[in-house]
PDB file with SEQRES, HELIX, SHEET and CRYST1 records, atoms N, CA, C and O in Angstrom:
SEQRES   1 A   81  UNK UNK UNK UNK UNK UNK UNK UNK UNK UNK UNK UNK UNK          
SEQRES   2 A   81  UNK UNK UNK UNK UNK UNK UNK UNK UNK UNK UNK UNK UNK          
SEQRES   3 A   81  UNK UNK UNK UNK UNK UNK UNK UNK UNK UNK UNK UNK UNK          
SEQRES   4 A   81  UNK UNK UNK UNK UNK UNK UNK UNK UNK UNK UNK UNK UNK          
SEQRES   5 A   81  UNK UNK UNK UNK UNK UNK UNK UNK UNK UNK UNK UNK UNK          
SEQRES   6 A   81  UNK UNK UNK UNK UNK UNK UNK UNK UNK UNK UNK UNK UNK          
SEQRES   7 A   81  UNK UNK UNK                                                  
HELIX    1 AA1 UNK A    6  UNK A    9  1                                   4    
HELIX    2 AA2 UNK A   36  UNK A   44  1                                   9    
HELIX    3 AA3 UNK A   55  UNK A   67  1                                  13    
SHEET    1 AA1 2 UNK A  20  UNK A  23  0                                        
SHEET    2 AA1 2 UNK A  30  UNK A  33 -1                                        
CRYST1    1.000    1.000    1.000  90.00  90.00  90.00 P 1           1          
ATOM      1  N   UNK A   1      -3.199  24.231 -12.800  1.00  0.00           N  
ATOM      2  CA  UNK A   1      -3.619  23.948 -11.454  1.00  0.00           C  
ATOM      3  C   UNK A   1      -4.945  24.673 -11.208  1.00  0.00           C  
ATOM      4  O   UNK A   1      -5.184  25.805 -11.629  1.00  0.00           O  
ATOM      5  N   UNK A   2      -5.831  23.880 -10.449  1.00  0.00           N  
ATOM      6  CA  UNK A   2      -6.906  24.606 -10.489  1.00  0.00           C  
ATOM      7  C   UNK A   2      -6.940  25.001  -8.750  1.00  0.00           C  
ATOM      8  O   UNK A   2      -6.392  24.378  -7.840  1.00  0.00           O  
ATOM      9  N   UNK A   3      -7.978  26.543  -8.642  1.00  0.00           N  
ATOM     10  CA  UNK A   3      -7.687  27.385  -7.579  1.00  0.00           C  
ATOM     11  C   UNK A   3      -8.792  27.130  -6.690  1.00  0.00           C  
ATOM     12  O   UNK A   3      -9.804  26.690  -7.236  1.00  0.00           O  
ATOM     13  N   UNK A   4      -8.827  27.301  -5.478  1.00  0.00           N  
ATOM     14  CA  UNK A   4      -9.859  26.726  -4.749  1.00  0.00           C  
ATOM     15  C   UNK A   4     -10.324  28.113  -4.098  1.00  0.00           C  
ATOM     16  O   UNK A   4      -9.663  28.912  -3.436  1.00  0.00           O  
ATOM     17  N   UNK A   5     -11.945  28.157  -4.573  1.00  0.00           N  
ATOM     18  CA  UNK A   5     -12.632  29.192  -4.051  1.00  0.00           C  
ATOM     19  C   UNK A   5     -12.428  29.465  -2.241  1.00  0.00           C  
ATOM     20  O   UNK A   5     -11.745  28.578  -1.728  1.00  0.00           O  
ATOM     21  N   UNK A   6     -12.729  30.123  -1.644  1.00  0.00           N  
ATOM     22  CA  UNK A   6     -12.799  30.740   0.196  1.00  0.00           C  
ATOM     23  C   UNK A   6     -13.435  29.807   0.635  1.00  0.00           C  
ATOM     24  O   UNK A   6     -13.115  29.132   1.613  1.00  0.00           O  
ATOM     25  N   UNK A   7     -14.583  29.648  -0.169  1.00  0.00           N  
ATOM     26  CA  UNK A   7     -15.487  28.472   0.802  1.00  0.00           C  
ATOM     27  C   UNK A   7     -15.233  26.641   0.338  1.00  0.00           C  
ATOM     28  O   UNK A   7     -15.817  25.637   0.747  1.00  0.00           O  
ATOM     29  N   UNK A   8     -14.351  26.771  -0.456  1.00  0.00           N  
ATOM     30  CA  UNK A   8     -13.740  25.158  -0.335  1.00  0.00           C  
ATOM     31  C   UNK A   8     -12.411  25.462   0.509  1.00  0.00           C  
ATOM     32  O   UNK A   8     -12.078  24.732   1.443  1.00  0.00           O  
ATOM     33  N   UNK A   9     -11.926  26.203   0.251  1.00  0.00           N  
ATOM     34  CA  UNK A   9     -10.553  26.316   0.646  1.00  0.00           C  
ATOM     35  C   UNK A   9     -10.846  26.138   2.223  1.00  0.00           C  
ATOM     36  O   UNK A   9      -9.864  25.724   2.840  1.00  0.00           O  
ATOM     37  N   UNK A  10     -12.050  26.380   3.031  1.00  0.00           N  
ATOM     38  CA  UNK A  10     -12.451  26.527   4.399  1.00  0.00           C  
ATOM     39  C   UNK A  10     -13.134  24.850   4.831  1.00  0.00           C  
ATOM     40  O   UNK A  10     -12.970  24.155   5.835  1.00  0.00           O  
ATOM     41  N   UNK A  11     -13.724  24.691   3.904  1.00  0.00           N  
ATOM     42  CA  UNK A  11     -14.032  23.142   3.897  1.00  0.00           C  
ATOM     43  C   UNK A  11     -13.198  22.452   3.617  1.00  0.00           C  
ATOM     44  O   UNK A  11     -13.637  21.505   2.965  1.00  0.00           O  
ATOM     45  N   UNK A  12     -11.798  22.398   3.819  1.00  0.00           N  
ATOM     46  CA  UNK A  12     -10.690  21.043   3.246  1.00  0.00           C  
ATOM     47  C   UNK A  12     -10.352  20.941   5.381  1.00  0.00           C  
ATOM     48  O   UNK A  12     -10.706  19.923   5.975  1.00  0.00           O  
ATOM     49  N   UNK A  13      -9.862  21.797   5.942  1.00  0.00           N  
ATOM     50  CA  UNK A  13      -9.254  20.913   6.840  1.00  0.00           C  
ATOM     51  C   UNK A  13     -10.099  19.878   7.310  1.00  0.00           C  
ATOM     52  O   UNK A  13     -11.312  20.079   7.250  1.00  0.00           O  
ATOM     53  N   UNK A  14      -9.567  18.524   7.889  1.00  0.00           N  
ATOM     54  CA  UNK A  14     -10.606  17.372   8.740  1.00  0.00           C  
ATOM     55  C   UNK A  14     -10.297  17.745   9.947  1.00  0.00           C  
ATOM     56  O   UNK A  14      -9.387  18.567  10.051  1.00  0.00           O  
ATOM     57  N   UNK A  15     -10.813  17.360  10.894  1.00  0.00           N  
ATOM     58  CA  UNK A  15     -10.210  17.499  12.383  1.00  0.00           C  
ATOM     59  C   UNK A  15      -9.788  15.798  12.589  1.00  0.00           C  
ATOM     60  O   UNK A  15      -9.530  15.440  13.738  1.00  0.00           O  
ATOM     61  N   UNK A  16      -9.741  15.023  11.741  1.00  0.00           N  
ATOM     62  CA  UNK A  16      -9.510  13.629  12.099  1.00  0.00           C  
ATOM     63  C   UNK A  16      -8.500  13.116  10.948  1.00  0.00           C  
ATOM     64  O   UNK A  16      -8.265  11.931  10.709  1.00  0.00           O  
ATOM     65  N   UNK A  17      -7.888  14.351  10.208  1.00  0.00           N  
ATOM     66  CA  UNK A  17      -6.420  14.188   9.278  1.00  0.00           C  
ATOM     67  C   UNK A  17      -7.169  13.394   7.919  1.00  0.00           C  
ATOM     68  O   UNK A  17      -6.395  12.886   7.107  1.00  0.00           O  
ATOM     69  N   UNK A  18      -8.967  13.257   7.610  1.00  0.00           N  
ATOM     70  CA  UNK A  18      -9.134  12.528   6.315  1.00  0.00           C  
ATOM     71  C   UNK A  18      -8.762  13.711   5.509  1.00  0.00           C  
ATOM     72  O   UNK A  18      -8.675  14.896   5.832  1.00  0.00           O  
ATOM     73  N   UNK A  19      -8.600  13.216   4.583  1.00  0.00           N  
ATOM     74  CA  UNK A  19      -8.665  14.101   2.846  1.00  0.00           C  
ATOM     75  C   UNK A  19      -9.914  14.515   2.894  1.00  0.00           C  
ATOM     76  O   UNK A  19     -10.790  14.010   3.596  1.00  0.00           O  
ATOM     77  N   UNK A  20     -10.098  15.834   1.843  1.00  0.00           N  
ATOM     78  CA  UNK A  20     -11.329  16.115   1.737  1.00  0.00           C  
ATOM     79  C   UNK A  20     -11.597  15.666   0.539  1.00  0.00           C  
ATOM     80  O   UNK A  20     -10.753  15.873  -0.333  1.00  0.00           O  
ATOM     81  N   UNK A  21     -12.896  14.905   0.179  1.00  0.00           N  
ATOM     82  CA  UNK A  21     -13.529  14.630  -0.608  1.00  0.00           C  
ATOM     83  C   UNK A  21     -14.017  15.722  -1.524  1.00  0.00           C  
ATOM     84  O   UNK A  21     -14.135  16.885  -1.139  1.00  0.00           O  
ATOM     85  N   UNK A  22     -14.342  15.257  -2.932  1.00  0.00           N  
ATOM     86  CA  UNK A  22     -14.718  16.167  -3.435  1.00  0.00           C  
ATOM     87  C   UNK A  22     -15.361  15.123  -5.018  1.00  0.00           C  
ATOM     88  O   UNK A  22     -15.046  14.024  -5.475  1.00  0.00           O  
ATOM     89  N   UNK A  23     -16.259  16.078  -5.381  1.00  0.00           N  
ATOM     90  CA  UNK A  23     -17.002  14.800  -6.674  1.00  0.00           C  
ATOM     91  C   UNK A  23     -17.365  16.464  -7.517  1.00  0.00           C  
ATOM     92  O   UNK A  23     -17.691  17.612  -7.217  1.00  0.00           O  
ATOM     93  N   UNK A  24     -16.899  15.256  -9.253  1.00  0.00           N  
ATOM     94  CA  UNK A  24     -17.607  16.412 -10.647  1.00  0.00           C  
ATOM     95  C   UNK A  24     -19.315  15.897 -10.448  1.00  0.00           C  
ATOM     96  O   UNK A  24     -19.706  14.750 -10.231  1.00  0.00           O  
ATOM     97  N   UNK A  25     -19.904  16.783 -10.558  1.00  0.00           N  
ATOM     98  CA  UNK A  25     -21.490  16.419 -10.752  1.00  0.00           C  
ATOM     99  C   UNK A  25     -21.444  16.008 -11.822  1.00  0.00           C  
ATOM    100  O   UNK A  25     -22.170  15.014 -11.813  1.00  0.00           O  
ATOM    101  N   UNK A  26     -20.918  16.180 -13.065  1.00  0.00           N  
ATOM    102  CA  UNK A  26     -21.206  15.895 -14.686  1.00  0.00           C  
ATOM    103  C   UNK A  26     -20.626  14.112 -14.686  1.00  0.00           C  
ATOM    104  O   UNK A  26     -21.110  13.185 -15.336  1.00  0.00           O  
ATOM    105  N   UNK A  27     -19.822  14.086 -14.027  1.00  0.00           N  
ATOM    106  CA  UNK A  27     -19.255  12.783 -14.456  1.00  0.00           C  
ATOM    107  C   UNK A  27     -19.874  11.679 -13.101  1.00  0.00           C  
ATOM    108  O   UNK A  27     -20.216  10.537 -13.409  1.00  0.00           O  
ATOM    109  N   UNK A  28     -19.968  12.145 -11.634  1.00  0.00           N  
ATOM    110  CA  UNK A  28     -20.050  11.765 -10.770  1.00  0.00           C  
ATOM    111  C   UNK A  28     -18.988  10.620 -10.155  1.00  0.00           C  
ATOM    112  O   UNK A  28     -19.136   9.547  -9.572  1.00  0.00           O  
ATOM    113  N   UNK A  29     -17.359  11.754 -10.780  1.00  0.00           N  
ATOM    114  CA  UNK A  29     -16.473  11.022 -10.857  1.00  0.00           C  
ATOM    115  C   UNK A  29     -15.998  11.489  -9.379  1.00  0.00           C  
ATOM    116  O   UNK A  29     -15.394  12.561  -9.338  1.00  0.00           O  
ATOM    117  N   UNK A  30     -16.282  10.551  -7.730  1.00  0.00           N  
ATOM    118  CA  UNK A  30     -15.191  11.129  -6.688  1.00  0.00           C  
ATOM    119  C   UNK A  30     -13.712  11.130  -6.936  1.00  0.00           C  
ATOM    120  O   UNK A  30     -13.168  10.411  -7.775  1.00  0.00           O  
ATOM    121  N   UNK A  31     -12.850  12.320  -5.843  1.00  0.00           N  
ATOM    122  CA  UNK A  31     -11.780  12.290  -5.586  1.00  0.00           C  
ATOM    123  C   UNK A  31     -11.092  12.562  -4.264  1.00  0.00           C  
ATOM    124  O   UNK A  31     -11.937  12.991  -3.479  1.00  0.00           O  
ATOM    125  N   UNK A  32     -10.177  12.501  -3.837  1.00  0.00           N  
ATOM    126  CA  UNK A  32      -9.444  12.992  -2.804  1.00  0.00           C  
ATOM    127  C   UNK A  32      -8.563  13.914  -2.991  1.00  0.00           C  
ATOM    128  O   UNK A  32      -7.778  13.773  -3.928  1.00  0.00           O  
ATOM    129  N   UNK A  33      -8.483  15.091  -2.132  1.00  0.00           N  
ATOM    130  CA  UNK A  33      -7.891  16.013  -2.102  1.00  0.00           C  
ATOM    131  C   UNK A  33      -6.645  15.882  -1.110  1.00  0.00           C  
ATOM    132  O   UNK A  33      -6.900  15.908   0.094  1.00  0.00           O  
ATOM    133  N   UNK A  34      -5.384  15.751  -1.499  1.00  0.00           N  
ATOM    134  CA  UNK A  34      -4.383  15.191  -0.528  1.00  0.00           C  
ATOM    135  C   UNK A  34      -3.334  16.832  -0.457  1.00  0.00           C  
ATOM    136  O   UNK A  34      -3.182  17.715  -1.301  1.00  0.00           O  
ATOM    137  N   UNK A  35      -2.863  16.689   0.741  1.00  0.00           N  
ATOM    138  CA  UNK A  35      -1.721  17.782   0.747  1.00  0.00           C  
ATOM    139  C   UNK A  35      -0.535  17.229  -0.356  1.00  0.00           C  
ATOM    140  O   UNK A  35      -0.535  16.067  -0.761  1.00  0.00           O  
ATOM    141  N   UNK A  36       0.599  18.374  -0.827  1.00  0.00           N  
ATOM    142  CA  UNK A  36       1.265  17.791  -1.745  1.00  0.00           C  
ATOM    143  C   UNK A  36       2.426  16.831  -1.118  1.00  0.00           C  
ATOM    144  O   UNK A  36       3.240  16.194  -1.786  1.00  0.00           O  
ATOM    145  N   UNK A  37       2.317  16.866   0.536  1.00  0.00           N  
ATOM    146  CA  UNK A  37       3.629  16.558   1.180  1.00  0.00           C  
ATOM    147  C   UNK A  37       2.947  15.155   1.197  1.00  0.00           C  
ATOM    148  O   UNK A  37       3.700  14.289   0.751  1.00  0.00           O  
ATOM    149  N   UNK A  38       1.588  14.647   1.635  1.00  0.00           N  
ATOM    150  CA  UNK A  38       1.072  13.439   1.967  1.00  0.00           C  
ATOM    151  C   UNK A  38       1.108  12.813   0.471  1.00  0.00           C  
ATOM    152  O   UNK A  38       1.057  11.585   0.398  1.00  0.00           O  
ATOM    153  N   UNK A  39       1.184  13.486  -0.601  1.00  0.00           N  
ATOM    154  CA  UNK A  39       0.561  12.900  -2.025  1.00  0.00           C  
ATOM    155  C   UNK A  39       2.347  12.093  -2.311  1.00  0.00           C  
ATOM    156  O   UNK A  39       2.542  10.882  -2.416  1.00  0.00           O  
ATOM    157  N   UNK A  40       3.256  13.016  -2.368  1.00  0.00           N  
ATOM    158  CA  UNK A  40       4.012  12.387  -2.593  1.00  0.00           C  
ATOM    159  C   UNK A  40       5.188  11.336  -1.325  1.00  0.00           C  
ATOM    160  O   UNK A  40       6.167  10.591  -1.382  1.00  0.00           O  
ATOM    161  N   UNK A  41       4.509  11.769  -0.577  1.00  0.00           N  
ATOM    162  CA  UNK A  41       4.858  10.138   0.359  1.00  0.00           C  
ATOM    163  C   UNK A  41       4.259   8.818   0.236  1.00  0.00           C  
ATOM    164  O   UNK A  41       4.633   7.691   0.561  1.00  0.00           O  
ATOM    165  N   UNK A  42       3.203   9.293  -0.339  1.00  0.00           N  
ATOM    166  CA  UNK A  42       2.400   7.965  -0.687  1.00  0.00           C  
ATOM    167  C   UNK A  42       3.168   7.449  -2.340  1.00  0.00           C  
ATOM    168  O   UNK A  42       3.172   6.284  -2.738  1.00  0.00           O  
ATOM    169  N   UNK A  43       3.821   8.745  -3.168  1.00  0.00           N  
ATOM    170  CA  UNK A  43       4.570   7.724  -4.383  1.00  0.00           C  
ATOM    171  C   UNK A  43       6.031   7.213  -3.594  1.00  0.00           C  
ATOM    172  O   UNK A  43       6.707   6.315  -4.095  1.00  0.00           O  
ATOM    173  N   UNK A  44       6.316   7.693  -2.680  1.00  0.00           N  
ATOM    174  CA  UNK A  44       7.846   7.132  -1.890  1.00  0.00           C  
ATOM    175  C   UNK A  44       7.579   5.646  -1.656  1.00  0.00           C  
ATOM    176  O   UNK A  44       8.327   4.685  -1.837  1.00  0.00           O  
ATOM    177  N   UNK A  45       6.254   5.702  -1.183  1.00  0.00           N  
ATOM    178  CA  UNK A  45       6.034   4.071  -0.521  1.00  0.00           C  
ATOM    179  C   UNK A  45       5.134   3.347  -1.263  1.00  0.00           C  
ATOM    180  O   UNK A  45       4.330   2.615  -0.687  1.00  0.00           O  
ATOM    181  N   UNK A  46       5.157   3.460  -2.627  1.00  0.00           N  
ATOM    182  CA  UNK A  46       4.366   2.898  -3.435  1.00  0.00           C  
ATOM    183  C   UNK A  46       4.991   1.601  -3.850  1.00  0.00           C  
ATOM    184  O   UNK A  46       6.209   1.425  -3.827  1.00  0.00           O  
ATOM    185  N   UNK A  47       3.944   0.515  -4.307  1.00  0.00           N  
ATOM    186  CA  UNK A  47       4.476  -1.004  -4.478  1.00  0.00           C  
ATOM    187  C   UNK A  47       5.597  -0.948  -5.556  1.00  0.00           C  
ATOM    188  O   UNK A  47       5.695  -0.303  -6.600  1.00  0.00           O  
ATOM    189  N   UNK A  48       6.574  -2.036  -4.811  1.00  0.00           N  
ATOM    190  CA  UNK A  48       7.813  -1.917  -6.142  1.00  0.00           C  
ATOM    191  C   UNK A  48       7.459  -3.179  -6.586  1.00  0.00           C  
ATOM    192  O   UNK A  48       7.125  -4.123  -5.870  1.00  0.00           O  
ATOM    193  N   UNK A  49       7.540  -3.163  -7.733  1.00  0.00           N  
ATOM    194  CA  UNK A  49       7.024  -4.440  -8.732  1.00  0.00           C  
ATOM    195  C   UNK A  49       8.352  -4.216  -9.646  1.00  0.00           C  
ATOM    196  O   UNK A  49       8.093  -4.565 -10.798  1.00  0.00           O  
ATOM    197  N   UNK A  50       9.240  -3.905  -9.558  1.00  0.00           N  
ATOM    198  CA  UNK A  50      10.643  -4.441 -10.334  1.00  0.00           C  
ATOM    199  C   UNK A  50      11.288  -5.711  -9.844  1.00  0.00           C  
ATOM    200  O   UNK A  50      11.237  -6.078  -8.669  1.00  0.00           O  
ATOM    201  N   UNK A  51      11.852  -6.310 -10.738  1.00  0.00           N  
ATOM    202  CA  UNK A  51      12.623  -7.913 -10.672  1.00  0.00           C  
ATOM    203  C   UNK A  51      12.884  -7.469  -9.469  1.00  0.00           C  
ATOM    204  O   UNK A  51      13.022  -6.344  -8.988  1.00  0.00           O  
ATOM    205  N   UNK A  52      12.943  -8.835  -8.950  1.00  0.00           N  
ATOM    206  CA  UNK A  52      13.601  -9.115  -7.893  1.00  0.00           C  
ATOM    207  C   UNK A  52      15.264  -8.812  -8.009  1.00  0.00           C  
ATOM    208  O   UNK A  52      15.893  -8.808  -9.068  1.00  0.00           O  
ATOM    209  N   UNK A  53      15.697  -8.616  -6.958  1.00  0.00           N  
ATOM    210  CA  UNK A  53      17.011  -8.775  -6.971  1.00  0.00           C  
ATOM    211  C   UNK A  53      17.920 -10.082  -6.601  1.00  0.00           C  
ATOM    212  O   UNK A  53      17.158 -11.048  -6.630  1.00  0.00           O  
ATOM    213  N   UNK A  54      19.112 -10.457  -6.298  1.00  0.00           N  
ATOM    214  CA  UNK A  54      19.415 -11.373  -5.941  1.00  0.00           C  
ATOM    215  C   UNK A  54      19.220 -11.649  -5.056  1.00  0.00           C  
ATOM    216  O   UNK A  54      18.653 -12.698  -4.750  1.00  0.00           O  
ATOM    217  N   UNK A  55      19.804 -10.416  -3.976  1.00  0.00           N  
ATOM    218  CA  UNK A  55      19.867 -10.612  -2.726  1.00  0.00           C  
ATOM    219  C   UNK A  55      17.934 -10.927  -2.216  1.00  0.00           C  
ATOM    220  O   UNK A  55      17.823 -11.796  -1.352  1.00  0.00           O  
ATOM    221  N   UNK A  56      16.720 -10.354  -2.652  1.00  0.00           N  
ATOM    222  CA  UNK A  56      15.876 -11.074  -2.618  1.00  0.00           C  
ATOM    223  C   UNK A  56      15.309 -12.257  -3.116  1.00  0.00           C  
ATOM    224  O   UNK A  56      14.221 -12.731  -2.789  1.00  0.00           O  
ATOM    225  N   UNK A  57      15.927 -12.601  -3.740  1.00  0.00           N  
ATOM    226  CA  UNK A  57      15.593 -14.063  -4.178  1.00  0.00           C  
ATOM    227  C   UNK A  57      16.446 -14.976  -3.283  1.00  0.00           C  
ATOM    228  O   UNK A  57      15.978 -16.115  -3.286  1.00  0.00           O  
ATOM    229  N   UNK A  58      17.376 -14.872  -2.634  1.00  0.00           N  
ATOM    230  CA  UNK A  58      18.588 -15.425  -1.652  1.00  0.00           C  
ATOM    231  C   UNK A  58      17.875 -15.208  -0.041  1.00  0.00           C  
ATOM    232  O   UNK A  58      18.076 -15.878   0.972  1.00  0.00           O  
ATOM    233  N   UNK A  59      17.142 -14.228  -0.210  1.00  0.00           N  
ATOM    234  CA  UNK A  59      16.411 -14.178   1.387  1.00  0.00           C  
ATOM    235  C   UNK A  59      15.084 -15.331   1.318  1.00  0.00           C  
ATOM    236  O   UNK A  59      14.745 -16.152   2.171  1.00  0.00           O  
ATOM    237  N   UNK A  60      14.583 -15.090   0.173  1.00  0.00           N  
ATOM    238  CA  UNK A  60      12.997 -16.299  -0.107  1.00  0.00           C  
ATOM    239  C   UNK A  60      13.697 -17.737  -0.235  1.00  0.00           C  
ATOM    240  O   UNK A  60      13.133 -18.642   0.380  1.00  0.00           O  
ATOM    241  N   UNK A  61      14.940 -18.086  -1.010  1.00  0.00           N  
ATOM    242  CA  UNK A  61      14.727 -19.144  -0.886  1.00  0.00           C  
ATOM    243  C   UNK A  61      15.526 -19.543   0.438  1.00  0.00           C  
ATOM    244  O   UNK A  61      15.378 -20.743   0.667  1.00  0.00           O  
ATOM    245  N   UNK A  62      16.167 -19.026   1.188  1.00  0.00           N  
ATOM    246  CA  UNK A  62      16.385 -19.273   2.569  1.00  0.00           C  
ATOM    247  C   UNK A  62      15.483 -19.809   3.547  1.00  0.00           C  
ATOM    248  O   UNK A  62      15.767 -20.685   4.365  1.00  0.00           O  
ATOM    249  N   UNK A  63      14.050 -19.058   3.374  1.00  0.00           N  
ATOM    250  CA  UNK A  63      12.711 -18.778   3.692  1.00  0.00           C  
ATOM    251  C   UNK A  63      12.279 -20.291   3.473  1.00  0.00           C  
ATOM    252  O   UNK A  63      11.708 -21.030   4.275  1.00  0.00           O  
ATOM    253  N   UNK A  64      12.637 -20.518   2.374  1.00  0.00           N  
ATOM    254  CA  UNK A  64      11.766 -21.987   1.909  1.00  0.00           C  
ATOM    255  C   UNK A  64      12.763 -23.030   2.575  1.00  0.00           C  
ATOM    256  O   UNK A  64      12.206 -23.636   3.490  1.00  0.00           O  
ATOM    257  N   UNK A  65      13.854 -23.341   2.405  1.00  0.00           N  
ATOM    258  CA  UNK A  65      14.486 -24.046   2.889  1.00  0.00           C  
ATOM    259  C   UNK A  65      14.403 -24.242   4.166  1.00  0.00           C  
ATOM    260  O   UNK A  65      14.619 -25.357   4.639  1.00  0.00           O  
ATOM    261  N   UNK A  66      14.095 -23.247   4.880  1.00  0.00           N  
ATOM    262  CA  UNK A  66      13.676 -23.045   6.730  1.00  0.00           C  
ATOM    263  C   UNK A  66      12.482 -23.663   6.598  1.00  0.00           C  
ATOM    264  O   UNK A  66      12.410 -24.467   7.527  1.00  0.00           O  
ATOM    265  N   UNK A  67      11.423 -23.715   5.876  1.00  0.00           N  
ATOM    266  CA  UNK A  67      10.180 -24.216   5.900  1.00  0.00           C  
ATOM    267  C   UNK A  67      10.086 -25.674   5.786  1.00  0.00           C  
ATOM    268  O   UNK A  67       9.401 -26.426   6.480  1.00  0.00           O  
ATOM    269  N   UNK A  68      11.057 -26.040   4.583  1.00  0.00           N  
ATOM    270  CA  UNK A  68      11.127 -27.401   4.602  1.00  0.00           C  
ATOM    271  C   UNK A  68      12.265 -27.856   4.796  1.00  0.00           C  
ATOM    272  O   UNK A  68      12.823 -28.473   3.889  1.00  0.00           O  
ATOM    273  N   UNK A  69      12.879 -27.660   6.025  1.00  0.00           N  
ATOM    274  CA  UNK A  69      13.584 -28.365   7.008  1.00  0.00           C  
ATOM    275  C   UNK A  69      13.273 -28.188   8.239  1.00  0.00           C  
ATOM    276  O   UNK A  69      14.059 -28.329   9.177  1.00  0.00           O  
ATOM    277  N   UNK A  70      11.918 -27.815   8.339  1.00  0.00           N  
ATOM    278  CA  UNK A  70      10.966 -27.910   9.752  1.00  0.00           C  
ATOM    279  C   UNK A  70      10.707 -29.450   9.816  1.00  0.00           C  
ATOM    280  O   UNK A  70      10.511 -30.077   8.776  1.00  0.00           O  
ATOM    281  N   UNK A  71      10.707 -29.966  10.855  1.00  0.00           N  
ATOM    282  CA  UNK A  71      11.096 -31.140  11.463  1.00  0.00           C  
ATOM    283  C   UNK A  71       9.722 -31.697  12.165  1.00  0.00           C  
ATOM    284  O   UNK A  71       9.332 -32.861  12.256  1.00  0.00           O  
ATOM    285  N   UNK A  72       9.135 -30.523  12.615  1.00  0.00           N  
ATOM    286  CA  UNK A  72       8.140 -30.615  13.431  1.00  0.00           C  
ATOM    287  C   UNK A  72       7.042 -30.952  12.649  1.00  0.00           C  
ATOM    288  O   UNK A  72       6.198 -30.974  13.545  1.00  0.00           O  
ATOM    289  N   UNK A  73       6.457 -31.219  11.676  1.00  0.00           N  
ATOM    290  CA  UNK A  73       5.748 -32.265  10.721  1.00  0.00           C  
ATOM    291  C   UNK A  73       6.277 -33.715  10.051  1.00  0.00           C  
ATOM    292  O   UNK A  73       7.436 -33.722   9.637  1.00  0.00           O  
ATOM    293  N   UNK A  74       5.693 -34.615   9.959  1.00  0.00           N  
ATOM    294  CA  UNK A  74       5.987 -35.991   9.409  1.00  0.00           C  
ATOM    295  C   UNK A  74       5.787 -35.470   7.725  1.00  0.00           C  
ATOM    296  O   UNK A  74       5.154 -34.523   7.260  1.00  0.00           O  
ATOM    297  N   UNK A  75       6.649 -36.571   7.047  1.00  0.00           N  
ATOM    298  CA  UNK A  75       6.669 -36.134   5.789  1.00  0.00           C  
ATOM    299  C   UNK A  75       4.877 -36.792   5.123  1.00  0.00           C  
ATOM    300  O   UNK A  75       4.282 -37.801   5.501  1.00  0.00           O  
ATOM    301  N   UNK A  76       4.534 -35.991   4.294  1.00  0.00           N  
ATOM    302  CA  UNK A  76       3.346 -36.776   3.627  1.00  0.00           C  
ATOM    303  C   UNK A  76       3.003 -37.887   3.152  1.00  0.00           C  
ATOM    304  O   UNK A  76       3.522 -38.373   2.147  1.00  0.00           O  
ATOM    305  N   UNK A  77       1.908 -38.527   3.950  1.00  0.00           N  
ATOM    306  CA  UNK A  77       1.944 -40.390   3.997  1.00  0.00           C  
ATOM    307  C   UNK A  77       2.637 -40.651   5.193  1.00  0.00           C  
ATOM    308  O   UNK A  77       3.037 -41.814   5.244  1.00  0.00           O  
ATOM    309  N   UNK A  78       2.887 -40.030   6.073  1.00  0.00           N  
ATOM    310  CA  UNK A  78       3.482 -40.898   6.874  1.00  0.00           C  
ATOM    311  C   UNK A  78       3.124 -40.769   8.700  1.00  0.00           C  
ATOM    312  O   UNK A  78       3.609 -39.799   9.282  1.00  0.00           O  
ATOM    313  N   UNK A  79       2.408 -41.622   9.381  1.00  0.00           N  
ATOM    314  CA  UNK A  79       1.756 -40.852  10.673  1.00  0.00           C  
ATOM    315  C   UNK A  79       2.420 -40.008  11.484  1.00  0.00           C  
ATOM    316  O   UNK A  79       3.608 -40.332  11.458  1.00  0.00           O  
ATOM    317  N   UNK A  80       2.238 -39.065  12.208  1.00  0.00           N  
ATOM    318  CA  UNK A  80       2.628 -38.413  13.099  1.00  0.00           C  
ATOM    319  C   UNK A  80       3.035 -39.310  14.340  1.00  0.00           C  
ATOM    320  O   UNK A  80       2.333 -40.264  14.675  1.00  0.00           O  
ATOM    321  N   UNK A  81       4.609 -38.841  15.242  1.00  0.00           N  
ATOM    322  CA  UNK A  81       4.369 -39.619  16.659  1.00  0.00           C  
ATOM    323  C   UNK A  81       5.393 -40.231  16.777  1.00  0.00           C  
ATOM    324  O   UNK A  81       5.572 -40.952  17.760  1.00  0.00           O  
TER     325      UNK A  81                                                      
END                                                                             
């Protein structure tokens, strides 16, 4: 872990809750400096990209079936009225 000198350690709070920024000169690679409580709430609510489950695949195609048994459009080719 690396230690943060007096005068960064004095430059991190925002008064408007941003992260403090911070960049390597050698690489001119930026970063954000997050508290550890904000860092790992952000992996709590991170995208789930695992299979679907049933029960979500049973809510979407519900979803679709509601869509196309909307009534309130004429089928394609055919006029409105």
């Amino acid at each position: 872990m690396i230690e943060l000198t007096e005068s960064q350690r004095q430059s991190l709070p925002k008064p408007n809750g941003e992260p403090a920024r911070v960049a390597d000169p050698a690489t001119k690679q930026e970063y954000v400096l997050l508290k550890l409580e904000d860092y790992q709430e952000l992996l709590q609510d991170a995208y789930d990209d695992s299979p679907w489950t049933d029960e979500e695949m049973d809510l979407l195609a519900g979803e679709v079936d509601a869509m196309l048994d909307d009534d309130s459009e004429p089928p394609l080719g055919q006029p409105a009225g």
